[in-house]
TIVO-2410 file (N, C-alpha, C; in nm, 3 decimals):
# residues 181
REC num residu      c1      c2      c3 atome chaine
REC   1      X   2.951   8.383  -3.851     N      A
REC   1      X   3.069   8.466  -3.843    CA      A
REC   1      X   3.139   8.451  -3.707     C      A
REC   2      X   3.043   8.438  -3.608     N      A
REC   2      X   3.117   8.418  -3.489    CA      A
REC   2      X   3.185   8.310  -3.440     C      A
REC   3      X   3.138   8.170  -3.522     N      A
REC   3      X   3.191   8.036  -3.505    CA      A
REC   3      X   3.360   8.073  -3.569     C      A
REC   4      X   3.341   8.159  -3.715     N      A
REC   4      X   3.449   8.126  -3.767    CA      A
REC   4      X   3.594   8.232  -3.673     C      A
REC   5      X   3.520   8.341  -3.608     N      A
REC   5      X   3.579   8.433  -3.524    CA      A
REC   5      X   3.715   8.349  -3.451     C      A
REC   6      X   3.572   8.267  -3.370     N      A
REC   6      X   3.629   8.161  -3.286    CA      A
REC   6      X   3.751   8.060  -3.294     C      A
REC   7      X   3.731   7.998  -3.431     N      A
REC   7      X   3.840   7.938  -3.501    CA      A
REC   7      X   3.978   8.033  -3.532     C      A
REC   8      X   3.955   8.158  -3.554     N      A
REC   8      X   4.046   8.224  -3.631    CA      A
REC   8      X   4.159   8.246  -3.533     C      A
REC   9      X   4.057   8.316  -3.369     N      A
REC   9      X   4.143   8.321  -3.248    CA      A
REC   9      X   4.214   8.190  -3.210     C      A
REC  10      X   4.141   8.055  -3.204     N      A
REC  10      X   4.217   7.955  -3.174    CA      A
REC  10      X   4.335   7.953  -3.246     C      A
REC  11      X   4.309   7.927  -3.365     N      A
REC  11      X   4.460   7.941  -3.447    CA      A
REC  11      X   4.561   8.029  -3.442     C      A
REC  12      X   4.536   8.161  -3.402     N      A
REC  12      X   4.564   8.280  -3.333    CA      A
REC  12      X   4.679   8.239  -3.192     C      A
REC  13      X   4.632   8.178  -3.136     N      A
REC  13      X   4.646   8.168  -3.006    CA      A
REC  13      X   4.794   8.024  -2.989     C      A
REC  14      X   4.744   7.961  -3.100     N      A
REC  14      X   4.827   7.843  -3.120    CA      A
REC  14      X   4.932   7.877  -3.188     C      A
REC  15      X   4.939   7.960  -3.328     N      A
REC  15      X   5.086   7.970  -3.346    CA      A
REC  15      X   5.121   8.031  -3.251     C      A
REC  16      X   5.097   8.172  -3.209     N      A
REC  16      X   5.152   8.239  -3.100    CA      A
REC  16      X   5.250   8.173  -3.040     C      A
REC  17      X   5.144   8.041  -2.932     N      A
REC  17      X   5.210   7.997  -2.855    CA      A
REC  17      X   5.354   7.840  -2.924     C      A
REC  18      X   5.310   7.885  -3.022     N      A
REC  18      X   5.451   7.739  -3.072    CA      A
REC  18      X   5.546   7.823  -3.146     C      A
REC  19      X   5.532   7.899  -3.209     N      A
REC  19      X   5.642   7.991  -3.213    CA      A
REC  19      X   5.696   8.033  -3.138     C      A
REC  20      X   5.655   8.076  -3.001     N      A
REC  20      X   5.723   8.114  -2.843    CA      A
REC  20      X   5.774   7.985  -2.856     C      A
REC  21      X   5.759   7.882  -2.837     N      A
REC  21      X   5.798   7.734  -2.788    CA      A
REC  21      X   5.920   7.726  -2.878     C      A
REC  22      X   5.924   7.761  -3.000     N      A
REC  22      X   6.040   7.729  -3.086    CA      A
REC  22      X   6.121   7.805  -3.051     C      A
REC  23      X   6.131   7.952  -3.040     N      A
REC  23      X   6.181   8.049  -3.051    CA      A
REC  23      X   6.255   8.013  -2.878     C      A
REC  24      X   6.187   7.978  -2.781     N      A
REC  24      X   6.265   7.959  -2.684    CA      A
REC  24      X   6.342   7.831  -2.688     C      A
REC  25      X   6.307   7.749  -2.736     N      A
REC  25      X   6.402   7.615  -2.800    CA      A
REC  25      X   6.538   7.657  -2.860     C      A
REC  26      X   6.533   7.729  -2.957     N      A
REC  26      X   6.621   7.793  -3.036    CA      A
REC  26      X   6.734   7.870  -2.960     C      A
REC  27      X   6.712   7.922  -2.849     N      A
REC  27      X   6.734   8.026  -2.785    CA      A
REC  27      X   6.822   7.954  -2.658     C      A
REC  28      X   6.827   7.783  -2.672     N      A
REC  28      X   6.883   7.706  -2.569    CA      A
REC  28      X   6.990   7.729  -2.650     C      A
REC  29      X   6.911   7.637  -2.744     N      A
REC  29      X   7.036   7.599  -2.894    CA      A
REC  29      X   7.143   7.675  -2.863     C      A
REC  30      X   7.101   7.818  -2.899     N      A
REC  30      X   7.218   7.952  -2.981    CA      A
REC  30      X   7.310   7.961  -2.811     C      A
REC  31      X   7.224   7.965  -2.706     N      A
REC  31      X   7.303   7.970  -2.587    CA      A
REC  31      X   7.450   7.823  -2.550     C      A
REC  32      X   7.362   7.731  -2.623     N      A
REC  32      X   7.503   7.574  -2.593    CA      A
REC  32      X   7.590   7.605  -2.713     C      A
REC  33      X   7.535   7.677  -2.803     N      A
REC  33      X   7.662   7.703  -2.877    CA      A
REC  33      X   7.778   7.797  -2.821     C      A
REC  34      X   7.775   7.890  -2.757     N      A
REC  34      X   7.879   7.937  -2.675    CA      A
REC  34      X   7.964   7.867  -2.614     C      A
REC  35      X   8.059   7.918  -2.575     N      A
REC  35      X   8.188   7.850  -2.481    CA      A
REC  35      X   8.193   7.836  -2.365     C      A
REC  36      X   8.187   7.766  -2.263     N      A
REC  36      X   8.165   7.770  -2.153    CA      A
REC  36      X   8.274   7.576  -2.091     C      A
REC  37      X   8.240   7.658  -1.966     N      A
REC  37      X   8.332   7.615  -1.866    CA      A
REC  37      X   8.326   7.530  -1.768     C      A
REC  38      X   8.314   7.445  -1.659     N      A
REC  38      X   8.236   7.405  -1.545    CA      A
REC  38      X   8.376   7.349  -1.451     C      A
REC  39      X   8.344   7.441  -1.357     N      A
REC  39      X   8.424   7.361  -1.241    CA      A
REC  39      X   8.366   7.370  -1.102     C      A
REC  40      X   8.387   7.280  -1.070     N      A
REC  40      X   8.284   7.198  -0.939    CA      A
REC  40      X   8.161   7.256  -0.990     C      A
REC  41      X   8.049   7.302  -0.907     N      A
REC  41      X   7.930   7.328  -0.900    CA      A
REC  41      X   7.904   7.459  -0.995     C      A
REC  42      X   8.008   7.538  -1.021     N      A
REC  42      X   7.983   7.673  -1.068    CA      A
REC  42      X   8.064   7.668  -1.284     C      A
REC  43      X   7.982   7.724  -1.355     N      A
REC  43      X   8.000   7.759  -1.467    CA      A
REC  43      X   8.075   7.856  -1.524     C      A
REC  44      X   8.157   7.923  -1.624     N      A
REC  44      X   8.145   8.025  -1.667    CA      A
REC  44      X   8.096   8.015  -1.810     C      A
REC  45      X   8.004   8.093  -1.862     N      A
REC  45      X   8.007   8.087  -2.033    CA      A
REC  45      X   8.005   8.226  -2.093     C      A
REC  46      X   8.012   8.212  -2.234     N      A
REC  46      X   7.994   8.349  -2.284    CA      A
REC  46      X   7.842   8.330  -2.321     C      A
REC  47      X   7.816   8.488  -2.317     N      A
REC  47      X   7.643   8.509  -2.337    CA      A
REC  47      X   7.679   8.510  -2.494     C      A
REC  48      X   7.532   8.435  -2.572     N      A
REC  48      X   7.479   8.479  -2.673    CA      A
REC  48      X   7.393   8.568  -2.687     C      A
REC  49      X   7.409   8.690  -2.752     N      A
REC  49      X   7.326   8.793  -2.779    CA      A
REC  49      X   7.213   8.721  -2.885     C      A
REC  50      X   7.247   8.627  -3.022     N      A
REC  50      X   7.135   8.554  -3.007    CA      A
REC  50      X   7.013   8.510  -2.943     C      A
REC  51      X   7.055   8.400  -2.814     N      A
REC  51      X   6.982   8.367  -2.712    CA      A
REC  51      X   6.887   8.472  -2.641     C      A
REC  52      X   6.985   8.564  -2.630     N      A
REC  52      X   6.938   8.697  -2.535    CA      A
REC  52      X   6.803   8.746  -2.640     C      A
REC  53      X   6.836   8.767  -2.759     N      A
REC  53      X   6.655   8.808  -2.847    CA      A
REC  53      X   6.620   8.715  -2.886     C      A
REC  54      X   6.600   8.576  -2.870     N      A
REC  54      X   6.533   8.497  -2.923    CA      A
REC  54      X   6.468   8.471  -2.795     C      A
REC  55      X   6.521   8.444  -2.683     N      A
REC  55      X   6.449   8.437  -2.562    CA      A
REC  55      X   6.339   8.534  -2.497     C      A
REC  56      X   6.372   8.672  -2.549     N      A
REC  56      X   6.306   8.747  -2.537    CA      A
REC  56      X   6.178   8.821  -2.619     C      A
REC  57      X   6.205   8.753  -2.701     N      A
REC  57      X   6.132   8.735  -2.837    CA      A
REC  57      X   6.002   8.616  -2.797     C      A
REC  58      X   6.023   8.476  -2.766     N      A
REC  58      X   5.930   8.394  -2.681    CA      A
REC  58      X   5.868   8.459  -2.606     C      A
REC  59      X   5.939   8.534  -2.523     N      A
REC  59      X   5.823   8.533  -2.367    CA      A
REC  59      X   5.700   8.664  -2.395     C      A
REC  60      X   5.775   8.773  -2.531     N      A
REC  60      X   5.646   8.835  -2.568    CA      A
REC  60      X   5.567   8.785  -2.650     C      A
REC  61      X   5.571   8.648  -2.736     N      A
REC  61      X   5.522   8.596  -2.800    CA      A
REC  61      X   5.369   8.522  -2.734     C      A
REC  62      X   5.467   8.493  -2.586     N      A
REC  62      X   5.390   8.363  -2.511    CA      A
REC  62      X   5.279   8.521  -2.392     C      A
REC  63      X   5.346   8.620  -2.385     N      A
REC  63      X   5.253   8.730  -2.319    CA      A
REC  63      X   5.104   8.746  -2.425     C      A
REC  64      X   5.133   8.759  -2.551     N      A
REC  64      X   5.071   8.757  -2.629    CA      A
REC  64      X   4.951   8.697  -2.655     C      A
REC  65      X   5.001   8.547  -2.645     N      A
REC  65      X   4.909   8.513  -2.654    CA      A
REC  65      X   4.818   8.468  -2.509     C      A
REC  66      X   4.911   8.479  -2.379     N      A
REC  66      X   4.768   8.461  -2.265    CA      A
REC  66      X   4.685   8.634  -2.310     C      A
REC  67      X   4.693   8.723  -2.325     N      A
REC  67      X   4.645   8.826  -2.367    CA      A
REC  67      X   4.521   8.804  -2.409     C      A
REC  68      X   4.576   8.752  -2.573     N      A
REC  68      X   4.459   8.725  -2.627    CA      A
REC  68      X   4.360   8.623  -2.575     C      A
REC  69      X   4.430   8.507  -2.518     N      A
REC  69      X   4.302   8.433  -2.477    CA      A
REC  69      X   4.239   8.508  -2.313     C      A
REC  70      X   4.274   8.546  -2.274     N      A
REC  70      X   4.220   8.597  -2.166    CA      A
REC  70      X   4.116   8.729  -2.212     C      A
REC  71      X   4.185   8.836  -2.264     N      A
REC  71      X   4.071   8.907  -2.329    CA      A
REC  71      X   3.949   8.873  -2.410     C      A
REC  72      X   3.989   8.773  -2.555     N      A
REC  72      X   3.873   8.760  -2.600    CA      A
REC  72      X   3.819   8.658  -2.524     C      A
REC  73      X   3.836   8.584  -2.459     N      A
REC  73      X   3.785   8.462  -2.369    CA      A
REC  73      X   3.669   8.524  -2.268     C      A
REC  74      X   3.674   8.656  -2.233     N      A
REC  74      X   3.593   8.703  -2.116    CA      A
REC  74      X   3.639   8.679  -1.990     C      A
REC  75      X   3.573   8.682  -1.888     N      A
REC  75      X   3.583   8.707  -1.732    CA      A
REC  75      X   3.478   8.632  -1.705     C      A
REC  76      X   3.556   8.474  -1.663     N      A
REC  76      X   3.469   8.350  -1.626    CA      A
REC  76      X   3.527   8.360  -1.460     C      A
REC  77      X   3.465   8.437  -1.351     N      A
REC  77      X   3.497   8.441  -1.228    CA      A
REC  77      X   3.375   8.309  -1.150     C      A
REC  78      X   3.433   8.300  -1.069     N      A
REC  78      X   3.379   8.187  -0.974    CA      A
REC  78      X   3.443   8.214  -0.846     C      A
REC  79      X   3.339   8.279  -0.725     N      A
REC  79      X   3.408   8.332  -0.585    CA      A
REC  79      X   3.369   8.235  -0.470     C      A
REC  80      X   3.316   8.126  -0.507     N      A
REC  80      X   3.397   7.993  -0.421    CA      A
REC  80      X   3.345   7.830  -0.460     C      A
REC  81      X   3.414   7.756  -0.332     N      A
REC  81      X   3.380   7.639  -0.350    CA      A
REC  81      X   3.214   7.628  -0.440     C      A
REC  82      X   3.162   7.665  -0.347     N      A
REC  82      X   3.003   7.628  -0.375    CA      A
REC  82      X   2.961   7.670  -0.533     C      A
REC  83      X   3.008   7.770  -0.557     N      A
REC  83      X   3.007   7.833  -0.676    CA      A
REC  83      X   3.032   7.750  -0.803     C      A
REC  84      X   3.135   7.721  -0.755     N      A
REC  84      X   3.265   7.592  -0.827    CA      A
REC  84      X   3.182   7.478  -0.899     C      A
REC  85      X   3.067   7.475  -0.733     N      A
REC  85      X   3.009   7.312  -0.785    CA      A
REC  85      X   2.910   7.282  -0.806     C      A
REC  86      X   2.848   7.436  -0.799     N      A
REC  86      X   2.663   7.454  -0.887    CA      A
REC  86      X   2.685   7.522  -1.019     C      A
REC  87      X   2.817   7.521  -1.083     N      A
REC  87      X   2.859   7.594  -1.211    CA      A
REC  87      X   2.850   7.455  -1.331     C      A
REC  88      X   2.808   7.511  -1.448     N      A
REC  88      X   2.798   7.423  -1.538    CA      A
REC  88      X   2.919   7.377  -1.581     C      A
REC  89      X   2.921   7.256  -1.627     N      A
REC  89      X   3.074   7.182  -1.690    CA      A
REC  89      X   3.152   7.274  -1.741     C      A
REC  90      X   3.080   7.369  -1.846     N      A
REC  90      X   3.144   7.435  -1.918    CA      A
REC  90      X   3.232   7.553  -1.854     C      A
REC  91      X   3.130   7.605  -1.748     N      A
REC  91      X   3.238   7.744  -1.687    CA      A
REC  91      X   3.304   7.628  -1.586     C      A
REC  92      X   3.311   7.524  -1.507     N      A
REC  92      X   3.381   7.459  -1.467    CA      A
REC  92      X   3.513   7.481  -1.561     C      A
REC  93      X   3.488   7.375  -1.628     N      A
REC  93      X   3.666   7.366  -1.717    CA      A
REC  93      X   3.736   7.506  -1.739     C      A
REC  94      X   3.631   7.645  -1.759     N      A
REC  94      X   3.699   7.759  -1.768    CA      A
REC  94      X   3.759   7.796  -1.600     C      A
REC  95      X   3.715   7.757  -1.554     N      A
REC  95      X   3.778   7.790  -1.431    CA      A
REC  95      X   3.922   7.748  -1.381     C      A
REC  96      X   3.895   7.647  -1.425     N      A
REC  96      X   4.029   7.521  -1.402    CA      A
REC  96      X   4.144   7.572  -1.470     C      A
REC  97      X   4.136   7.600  -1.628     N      A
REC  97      X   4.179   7.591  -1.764    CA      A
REC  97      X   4.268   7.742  -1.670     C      A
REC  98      X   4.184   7.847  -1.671     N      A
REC  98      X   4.204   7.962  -1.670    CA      A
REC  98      X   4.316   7.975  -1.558     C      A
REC  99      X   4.306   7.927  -1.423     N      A
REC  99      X   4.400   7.905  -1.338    CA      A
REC  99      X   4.540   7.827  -1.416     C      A
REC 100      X   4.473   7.672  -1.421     N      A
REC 100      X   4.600   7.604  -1.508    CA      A
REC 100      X   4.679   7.709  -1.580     C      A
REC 101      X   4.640   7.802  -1.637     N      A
REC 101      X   4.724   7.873  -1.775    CA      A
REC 101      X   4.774   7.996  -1.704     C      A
REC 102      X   4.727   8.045  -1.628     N      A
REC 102      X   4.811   8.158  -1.513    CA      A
REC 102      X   4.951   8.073  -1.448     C      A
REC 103      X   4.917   7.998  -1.397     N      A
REC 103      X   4.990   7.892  -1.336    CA      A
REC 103      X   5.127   7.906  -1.449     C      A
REC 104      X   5.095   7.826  -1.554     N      A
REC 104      X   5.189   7.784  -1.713    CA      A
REC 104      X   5.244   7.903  -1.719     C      A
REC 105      X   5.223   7.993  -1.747     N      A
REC 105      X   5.256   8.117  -1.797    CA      A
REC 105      X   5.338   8.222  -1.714     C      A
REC 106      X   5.297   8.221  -1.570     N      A
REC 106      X   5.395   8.243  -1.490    CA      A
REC 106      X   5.524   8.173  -1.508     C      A
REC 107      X   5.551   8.054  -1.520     N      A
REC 107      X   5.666   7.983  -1.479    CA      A
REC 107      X   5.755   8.000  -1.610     C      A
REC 108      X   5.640   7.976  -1.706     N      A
REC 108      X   5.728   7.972  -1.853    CA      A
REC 108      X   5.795   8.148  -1.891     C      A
REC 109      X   5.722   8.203  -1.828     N      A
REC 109      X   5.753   8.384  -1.864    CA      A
REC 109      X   5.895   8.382  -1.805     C      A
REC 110      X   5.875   8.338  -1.639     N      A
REC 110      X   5.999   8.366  -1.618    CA      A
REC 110      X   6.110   8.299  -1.660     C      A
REC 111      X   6.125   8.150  -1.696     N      A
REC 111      X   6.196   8.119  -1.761    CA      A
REC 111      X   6.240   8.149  -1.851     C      A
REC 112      X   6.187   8.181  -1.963     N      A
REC 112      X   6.229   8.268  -2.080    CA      A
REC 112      X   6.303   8.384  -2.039     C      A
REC 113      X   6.260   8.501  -1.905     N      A
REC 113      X   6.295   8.591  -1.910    CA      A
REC 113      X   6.460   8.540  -1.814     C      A
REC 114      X   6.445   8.497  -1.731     N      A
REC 114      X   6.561   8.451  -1.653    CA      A
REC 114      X   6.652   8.414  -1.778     C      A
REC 115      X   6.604   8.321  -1.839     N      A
REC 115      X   6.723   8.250  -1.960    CA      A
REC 115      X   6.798   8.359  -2.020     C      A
REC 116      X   6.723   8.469  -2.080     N      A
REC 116      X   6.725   8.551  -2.158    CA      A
REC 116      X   6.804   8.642  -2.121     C      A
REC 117      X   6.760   8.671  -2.022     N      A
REC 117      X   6.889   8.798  -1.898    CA      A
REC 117      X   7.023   8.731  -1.868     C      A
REC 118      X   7.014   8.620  -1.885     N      A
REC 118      X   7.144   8.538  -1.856    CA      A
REC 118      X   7.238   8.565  -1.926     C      A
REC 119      X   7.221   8.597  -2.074     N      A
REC 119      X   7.243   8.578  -2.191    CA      A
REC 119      X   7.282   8.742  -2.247     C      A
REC 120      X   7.255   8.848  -2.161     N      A
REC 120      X   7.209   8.968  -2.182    CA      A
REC 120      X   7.367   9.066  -2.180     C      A
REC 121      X   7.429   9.001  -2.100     N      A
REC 121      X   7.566   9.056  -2.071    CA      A
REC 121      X   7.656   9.070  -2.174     C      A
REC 122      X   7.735   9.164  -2.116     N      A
REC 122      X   7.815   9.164  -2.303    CA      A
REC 122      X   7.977   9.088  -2.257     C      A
REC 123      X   8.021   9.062  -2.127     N      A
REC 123      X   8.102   8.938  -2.152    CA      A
REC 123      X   8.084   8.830  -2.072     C      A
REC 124      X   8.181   8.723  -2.051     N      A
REC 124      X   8.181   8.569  -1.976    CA      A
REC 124      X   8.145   8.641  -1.829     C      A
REC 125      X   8.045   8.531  -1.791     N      A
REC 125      X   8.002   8.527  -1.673    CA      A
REC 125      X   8.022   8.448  -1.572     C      A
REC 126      X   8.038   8.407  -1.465     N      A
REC 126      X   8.045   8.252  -1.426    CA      A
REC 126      X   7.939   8.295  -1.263     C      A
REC 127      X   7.927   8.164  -1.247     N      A
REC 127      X   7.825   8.157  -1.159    CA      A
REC 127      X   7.727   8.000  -1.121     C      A
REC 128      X   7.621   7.954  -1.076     N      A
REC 128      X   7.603   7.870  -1.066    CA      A
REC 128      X   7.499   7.883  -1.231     C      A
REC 129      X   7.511   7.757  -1.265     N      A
REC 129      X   7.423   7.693  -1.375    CA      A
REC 129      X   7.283   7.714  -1.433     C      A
REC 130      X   7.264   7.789  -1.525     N      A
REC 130      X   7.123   7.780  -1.556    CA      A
REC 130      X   7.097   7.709  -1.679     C      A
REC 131      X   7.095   7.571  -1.611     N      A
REC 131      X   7.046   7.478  -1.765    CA      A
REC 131      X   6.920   7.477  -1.831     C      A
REC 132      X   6.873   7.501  -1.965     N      A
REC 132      X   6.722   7.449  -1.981    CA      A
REC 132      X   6.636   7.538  -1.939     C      A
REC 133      X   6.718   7.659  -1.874     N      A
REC 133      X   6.554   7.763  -1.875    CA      A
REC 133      X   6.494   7.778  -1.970     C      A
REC 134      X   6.592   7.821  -2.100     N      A
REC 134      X   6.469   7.841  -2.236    CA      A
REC 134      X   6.444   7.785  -2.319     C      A
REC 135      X   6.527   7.611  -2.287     N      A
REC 135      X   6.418   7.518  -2.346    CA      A
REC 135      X   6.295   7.427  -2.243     C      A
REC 136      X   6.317   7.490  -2.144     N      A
REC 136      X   6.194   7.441  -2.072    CA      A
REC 136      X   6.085   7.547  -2.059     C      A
REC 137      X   6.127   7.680  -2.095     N      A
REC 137      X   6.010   7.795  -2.099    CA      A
REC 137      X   5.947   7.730  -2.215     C      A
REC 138      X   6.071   7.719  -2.335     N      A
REC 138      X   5.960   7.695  -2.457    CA      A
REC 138      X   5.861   7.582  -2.473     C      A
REC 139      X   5.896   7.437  -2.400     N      A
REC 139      X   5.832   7.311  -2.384    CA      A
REC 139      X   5.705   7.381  -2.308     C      A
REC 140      X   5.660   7.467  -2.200     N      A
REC 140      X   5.590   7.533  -2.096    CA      A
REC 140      X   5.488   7.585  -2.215     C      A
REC 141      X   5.553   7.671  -2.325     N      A
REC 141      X   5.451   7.723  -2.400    CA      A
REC 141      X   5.372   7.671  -2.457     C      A
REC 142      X   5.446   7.550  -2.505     N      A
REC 142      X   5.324   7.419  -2.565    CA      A
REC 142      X   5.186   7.418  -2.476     C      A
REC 143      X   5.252   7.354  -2.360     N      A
REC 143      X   5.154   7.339  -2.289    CA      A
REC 143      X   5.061   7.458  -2.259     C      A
REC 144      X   5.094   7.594  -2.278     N      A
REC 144      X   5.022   7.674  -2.230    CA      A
REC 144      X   4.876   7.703  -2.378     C      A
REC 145      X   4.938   7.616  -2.462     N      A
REC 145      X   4.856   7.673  -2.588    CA      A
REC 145      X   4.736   7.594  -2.577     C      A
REC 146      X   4.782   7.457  -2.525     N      A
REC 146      X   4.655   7.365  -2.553    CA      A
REC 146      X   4.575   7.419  -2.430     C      A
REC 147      X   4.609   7.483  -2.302     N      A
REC 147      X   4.578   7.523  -2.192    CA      A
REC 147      X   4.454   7.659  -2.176     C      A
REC 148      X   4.522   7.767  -2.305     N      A
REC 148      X   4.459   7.874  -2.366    CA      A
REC 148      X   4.341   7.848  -2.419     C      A
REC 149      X   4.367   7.767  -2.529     N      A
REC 149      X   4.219   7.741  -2.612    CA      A
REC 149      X   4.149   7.680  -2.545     C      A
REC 150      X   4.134   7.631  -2.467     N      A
REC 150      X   4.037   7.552  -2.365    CA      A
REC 150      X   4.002   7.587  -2.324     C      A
REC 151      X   4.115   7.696  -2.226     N      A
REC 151      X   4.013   7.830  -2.201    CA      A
REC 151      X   3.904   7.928  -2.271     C      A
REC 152      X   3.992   7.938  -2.378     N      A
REC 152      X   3.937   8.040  -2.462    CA      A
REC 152      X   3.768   7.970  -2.524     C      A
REC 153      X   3.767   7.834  -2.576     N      A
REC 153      X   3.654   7.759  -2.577    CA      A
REC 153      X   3.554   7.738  -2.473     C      A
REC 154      X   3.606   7.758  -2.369     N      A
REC 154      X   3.490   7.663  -2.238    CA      A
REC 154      X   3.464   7.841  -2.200     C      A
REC 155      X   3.491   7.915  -2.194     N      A
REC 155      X   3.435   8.065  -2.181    CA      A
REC 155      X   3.389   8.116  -2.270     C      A
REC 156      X   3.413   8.086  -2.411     N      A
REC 156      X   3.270   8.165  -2.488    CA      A
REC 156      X   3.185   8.061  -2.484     C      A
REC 157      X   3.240   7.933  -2.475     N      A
REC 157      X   3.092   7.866  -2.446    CA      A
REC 157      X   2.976   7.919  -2.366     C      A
REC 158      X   3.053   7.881  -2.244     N      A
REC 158      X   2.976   7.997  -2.105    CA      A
REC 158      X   2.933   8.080  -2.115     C      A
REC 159      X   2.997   8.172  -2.230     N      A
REC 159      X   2.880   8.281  -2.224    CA      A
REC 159      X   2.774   8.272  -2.316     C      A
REC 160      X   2.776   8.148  -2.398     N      A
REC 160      X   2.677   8.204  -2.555    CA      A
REC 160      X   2.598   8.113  -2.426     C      A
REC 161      X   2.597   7.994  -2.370     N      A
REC 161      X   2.511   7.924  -2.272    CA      A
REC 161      X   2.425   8.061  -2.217     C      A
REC 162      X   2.471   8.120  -2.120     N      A
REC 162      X   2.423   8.190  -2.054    CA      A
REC 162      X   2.369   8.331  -2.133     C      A
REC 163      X   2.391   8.328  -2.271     N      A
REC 163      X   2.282   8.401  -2.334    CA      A
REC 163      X   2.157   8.344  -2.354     C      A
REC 164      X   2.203   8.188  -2.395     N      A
REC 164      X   2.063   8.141  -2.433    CA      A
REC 164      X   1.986   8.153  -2.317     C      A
REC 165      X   2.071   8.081  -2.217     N      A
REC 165      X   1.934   8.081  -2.080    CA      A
REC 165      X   1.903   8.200  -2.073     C      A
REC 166      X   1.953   8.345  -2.037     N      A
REC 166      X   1.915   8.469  -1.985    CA      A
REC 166      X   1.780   8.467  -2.140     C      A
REC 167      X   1.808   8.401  -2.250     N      A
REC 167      X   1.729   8.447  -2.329    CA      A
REC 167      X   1.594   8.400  -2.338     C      A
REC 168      X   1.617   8.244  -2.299     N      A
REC 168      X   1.500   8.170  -2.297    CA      A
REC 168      X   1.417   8.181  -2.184     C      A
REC 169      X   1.491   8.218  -2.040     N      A
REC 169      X   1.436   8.302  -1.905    CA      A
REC 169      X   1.320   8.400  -1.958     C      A
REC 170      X   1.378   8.498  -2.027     N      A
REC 170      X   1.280   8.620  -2.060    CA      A
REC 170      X   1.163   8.583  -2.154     C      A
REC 171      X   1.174   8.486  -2.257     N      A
REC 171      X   1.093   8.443  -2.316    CA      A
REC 171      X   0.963   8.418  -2.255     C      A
REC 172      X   1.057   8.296  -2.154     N      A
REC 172      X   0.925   8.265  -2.076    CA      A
REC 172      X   0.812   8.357  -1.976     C      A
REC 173      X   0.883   8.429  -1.957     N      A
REC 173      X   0.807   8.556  -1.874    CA      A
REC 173      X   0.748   8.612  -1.953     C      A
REC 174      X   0.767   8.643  -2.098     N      A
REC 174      X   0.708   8.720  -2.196    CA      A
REC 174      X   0.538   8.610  -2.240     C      A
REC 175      X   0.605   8.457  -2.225     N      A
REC 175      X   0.476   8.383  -2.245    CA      A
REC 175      X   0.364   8.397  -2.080     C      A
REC 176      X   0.433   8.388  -1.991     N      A
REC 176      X   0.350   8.353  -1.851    CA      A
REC 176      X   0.244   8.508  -1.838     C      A
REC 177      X   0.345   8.620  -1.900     N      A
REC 177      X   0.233   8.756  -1.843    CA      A
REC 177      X   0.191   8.779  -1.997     C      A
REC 178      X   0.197   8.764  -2.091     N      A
REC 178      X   0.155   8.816  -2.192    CA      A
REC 178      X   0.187   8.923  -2.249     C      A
REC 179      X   0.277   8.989  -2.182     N      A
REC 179      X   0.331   9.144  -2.207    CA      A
REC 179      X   0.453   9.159  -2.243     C      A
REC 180      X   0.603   9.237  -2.266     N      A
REC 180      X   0.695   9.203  -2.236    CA      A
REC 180      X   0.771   9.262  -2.173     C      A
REC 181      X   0.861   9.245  -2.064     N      A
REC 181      X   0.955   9.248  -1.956    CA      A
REC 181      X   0.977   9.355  -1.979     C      A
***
């Protein structure tokens, strides 16, 4: 049951995050469909209220799912170098993974949300250029999905690991004294 748990969250975790990815794709789209302007360095366009909930629509999609992988994933901490490099492969990559996807998720949140606020006004704006925030938030979410489950994998690994050892530890003490712990 718990293997299939596992699977259910991955899949979980993956549309999440490609539906954010579309939904902020979409959300470029509905924004270049507006009218807009460019002279020298500075823009004016009209906001899509489209853009404005589809963009905003992604970045709770993409909150969502670091959520879930961070909650059901556990609390794979590591408080330094040394730590880092007497840690098994497995909480290794959670370590990495887990940063990597803080990292992703920061940048892509705000993009989405920047794009999205852009978009939020109810007339023409002008100002300097924001190209590709929310199709580069949504490209960000991709990456944050394959980023998640990796996480989300290399930390329950880590922990069912470190059940067995804590389990097979006690065993052995239960064989060396004859009694149990």
């Amino acid at each position: 049951m718990a293997k299939n748990m596992g699977i259910i969250v991955c899949l979980l975790i993956i549309i999440l995050d490609i539906v954010a990815g579309l939904l902020g794709i979409e959300a470029e789209l509905a924004q270049n469909k507006m009218k807009h302007m460019k002279v020298w360095i500075f823009e004016c366009r009209e906001p899509s209220y489209q853009a404005f909930k589809l963009g905003l629509a992604a970045a709770a999609l993409l909150s969502l799912a670091h959520a879930i992988s961070n909650l059901l994933g556990g609390c794979i901490c590591i408080s330094s170098k040394e730590a880092l490099g007497k840690a098994s492969p497995n909480r290794q990559l959670a370590a990495v993974s887990l940063v990597f996807s803080w990292i992703i998720v920061a940048v892509a949140f705000s993009m989405l949300i920047i794009g999205a606020l852009t978009n939020s006004r109810s007339r023409k704006s002008c100002g300097l250029p924001h190209h590709r925030l929310l199709s580069i938030g949504g490209i960000l979410c991709f990456i944050h999905a394959v980023l998640a489950i990796v996480y989300y994998a290399s930390a329950t690994g880590t922990a069912r690991e470190e059940k067995i050892h804590h389990g097979t530890a006690r065993e052995e003490k239960i064989h060396q004294h004859g009694t149990h712990v």
